[in-house]
C-alpha positions as CSV (number, residue, x, y, z in Angstrom):
1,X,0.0,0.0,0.0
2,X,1.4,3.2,-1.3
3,X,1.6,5.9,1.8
4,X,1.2,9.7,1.2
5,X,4.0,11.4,2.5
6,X,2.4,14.0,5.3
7,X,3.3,17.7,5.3
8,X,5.1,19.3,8.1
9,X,5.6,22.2,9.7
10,X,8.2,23.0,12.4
11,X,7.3,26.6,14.0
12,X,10.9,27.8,15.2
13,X,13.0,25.8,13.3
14,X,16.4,26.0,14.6
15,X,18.8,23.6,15.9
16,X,16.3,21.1,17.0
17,X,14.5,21.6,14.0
18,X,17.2,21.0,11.6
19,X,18.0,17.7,13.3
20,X,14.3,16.6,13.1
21,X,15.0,17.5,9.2
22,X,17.7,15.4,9.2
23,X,16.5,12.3,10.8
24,X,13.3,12.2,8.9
25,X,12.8,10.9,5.9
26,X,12.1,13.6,2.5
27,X,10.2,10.6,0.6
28,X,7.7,10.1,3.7
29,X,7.6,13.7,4.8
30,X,7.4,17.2,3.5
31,X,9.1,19.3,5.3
32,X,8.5,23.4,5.5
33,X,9.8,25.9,8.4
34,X,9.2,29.0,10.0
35,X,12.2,31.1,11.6
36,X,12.1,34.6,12.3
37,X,15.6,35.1,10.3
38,X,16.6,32.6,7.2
39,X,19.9,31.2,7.3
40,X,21.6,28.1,5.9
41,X,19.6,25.1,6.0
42,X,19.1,21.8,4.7
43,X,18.1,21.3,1.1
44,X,15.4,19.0,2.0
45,X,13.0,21.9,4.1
46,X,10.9,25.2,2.8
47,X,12.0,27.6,5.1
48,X,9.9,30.6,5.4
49,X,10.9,33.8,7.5
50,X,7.9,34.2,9.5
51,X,7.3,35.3,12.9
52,X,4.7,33.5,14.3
53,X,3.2,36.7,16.5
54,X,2.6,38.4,13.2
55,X,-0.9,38.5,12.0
56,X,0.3,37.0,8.9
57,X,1.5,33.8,10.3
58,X,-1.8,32.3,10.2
59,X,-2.2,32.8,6.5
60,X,0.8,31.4,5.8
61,X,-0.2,28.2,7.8
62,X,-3.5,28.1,5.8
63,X,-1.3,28.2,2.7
64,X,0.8,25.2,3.5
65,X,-1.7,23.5,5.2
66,X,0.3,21.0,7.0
67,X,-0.8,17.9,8.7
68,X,1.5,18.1,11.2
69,X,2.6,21.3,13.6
70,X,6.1,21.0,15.7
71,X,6.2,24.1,18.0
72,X,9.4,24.4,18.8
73,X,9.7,28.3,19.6
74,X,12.0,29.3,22.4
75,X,12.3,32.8,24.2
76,X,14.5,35.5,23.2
77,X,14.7,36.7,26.8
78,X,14.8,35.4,30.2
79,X,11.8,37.9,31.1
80,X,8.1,37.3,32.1
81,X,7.2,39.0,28.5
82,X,9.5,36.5,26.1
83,X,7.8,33.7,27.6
84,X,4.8,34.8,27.2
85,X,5.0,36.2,23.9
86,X,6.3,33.0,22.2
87,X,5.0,30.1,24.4
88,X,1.3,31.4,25.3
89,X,0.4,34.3,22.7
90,X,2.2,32.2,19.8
91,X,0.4,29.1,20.3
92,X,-2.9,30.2,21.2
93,X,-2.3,31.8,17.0
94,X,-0.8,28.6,16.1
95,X,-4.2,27.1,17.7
96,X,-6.4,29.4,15.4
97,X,-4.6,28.4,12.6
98,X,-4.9,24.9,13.2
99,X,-8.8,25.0,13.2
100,X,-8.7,26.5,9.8
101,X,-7.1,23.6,8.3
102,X,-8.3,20.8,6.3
103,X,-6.4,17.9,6.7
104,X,-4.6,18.7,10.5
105,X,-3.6,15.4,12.4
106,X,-1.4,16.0,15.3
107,X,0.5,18.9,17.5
108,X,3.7,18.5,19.0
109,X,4.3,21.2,21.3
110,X,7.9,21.4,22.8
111,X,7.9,22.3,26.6
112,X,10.4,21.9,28.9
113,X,11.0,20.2,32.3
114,X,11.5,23.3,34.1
115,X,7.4,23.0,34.8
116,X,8.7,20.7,37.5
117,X,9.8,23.2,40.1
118,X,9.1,21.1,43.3
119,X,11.9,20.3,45.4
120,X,12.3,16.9,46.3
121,X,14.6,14.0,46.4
122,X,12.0,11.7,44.4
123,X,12.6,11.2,40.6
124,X,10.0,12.7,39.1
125,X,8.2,11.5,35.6
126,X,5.1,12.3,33.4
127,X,3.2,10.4,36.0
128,X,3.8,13.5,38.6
129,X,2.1,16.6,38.3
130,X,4.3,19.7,37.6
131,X,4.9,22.1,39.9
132,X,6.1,25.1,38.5
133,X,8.1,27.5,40.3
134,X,9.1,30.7,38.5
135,X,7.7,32.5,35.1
136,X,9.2,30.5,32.5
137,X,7.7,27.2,34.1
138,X,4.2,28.7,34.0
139,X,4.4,30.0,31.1
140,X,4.8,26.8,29.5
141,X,2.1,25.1,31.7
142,X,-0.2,28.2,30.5
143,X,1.0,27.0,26.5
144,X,0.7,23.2,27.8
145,X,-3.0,24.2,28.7
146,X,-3.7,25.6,25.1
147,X,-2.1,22.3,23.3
148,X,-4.7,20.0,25.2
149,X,-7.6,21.9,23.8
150,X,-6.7,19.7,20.3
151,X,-7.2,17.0,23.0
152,X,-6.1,13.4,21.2
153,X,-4.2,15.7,18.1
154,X,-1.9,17.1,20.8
155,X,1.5,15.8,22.0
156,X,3.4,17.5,24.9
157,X,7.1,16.7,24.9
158,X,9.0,18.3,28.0
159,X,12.6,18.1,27.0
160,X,15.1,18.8,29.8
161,X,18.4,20.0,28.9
162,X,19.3,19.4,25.3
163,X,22.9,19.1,23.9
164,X,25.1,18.2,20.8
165,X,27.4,19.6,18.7
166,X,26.4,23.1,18.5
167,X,25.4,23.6,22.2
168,X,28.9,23.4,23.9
169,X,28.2,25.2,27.1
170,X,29.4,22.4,29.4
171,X,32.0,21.6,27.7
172,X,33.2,25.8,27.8
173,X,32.4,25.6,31.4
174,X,34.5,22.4,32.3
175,X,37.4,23.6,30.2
176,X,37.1,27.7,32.1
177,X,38.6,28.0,35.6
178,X,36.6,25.6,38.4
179,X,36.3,28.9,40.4
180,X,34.2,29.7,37.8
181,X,31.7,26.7,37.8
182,X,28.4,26.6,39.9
183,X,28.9,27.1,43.3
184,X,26.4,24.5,44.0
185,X,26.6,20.1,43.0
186,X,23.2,20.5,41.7
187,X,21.3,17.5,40.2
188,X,21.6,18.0,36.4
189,X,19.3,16.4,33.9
190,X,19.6,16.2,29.9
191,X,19.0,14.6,26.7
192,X,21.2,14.6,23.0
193,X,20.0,16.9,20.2
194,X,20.2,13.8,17.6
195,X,18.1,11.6,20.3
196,X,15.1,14.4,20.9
197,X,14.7,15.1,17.3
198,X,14.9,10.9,16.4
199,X,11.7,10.4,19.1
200,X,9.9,13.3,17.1
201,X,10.7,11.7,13.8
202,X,9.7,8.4,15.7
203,X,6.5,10.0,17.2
204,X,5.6,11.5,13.6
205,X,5.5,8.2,12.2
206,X,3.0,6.4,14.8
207,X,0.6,9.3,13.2
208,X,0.9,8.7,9.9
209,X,0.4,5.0,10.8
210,X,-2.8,5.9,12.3
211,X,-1.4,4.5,15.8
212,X,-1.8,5.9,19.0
213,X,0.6,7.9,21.0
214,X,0.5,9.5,24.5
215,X,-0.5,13.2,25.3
216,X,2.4,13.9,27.4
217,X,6.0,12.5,27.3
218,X,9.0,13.2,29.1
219,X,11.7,13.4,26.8
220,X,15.0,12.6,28.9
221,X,17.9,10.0,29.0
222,X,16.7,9.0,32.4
223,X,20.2,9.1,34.2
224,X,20.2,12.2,36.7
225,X,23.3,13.1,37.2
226,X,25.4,15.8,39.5
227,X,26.7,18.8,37.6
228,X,30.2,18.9,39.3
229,X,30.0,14.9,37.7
230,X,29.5,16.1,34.3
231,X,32.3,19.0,34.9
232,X,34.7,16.6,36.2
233,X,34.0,13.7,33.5
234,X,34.7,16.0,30.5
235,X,37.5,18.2,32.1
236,X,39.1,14.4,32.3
237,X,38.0,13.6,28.9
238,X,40.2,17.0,27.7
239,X,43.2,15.5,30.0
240,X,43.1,18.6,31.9
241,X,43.6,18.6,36.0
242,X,41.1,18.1,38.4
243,X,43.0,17.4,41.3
244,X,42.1,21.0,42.9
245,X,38.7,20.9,42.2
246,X,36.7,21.2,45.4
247,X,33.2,19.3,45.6
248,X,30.7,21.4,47.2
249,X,27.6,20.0,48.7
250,X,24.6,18.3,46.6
251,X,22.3,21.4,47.5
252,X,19.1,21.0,45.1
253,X,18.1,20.3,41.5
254,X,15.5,17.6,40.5
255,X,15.7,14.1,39.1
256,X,13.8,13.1,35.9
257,X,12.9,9.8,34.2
258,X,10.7,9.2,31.1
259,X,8.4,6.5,32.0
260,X,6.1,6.6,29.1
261,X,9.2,7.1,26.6
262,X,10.8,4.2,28.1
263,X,7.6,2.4,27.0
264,X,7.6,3.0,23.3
265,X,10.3,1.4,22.3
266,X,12.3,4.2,21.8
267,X,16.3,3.3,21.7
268,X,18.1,6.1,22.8
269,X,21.5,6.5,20.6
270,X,23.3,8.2,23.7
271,X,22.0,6.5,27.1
272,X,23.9,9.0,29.0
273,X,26.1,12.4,29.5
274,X,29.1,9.7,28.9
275,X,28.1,8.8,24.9
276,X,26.5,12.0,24.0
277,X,29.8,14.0,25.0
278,X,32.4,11.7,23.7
279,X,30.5,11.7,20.4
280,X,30.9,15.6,20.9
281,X,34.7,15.7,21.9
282,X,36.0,13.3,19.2
């Protein structure tokens, strides 16, 4: 049976976006973007310089009528008004436009675990409620709330921290000064670029199957780990000294696992900080 290929279209295409391009296959999807400035980008998306506050971003929607959505805007300041702006105001036009179309399927909205702002030593996963405790977490709980009016066509992902190639911050931290890193071993909680964008890809294809997927997942390796761990593994990795560096105390941060994730099938490519960052540093 021949399968049509499904029209997509990633709202703040950048780095994650890019990779999603590159994972997914050009013959089974049609890819188009939206980025507020163009630059260089794989052959294989339609890139459109759109903002998506504008009044004319729902036309343009309308025009491409996608089946699938991937909002995957992020703030262009830590302020109150960013967040709002691009996670609440954005989707809730995203959300107009979507009722407009003809042929919609399914809405990925990309969140972030920093709606879990409880503090406590249990490993939290979708299965606990979110707690948010400062303006960017309720933000997103506020957008969160907008993606479940689409109800079964909506798909929460709450990616924690994301790294690869081109997001080298730990890597610049571990290689700076010790005195400069965090002056608190907080737990520390991420997942690979390549491994977020391959479970969107994989998500993307249980809906063109026509199969089921969860409204919420939490899209993490799974393997909390203490920053000053991280620091100390890759300032190692570099063959630099760490015999001065001073541990100070495991003060707070949260733990995060991805029980519904787990449950897919999903094979991560980089299990851990350990993979991901040696893939990085070679």
């Amino acid at each position: 049976m021949e399968i049509k290929s499904l029209k997509v279209l990633i709202i703040g295409c950048g780095q994650l976006g890019f990779s999603i391009v590159k994972n997914a296959d050009s013959d089974v999807f049609k890819l188009y973007g939206f980025s507020r400035s163009l630059r260089k980008s794989p052959a294989s998306i339609e890139m459109h310089q759109v903002d998506i506050l504008k009044t004319e971003a729902i036309d343009v929607i309308k025009l491409i009528n996608p089946e699938i959505i991937i909002y995957a805007v992020s703030a262009d300041t830590q302020s109150i008004e960013s967040y709002q702006d691009h996670y609440v105001v954005g989707l809730k036009k995203t959300y107009e436009a979507i009722l407009k179309l003809d042929h919609f399927k399914h809405l990925f909205f990309v969140s972030s675990t920093r709606v879990y702002g409880q503090k406590t030593t249990k490993i939290l996963s979708e299965l606990d409620i979110a707690e948010p405790s400062d303006y960017g977490g309720e933000a997103l709980m506020e957008a969160e709330t907008v993606a479940r009016q689409l109800k079964d066509k909506a798909t929460i992902l709450r990616l924690s921290g994301i790294y690869g190639p081109n997001r080298k911050r730990m890597i610049q931290l571990a290689q700076s000064n010790p005195g400069n890193w965090p002056a608190t071993n907080n737990w520390s909680n991420r997942i690979h670029e390549e491994d977020a964008a391959r479970f969107i890809v994989f998500l993307m294809k249980r809906i063109m199957m026509n199969e089921s997927i969860e409204p919420l997942y939490l899209v993490t390796d799974g393997v909390p780990t203490k920053q000053y761990d991280v620091l100390t593994w890759i300032r190692n990795r570099l063959q630099l000294t760490t015999d001065t560096i001073e541990l100070p105390i495991l003060e707070s941060g949260k733990q995060l696992q991805s029980v519904l994730l787990n449950q897919t099938g999903f094979v991560l490519k980089y299990p851990d900080f350990t993979y991901g960052y040696e893939a990085i540093i070679d």
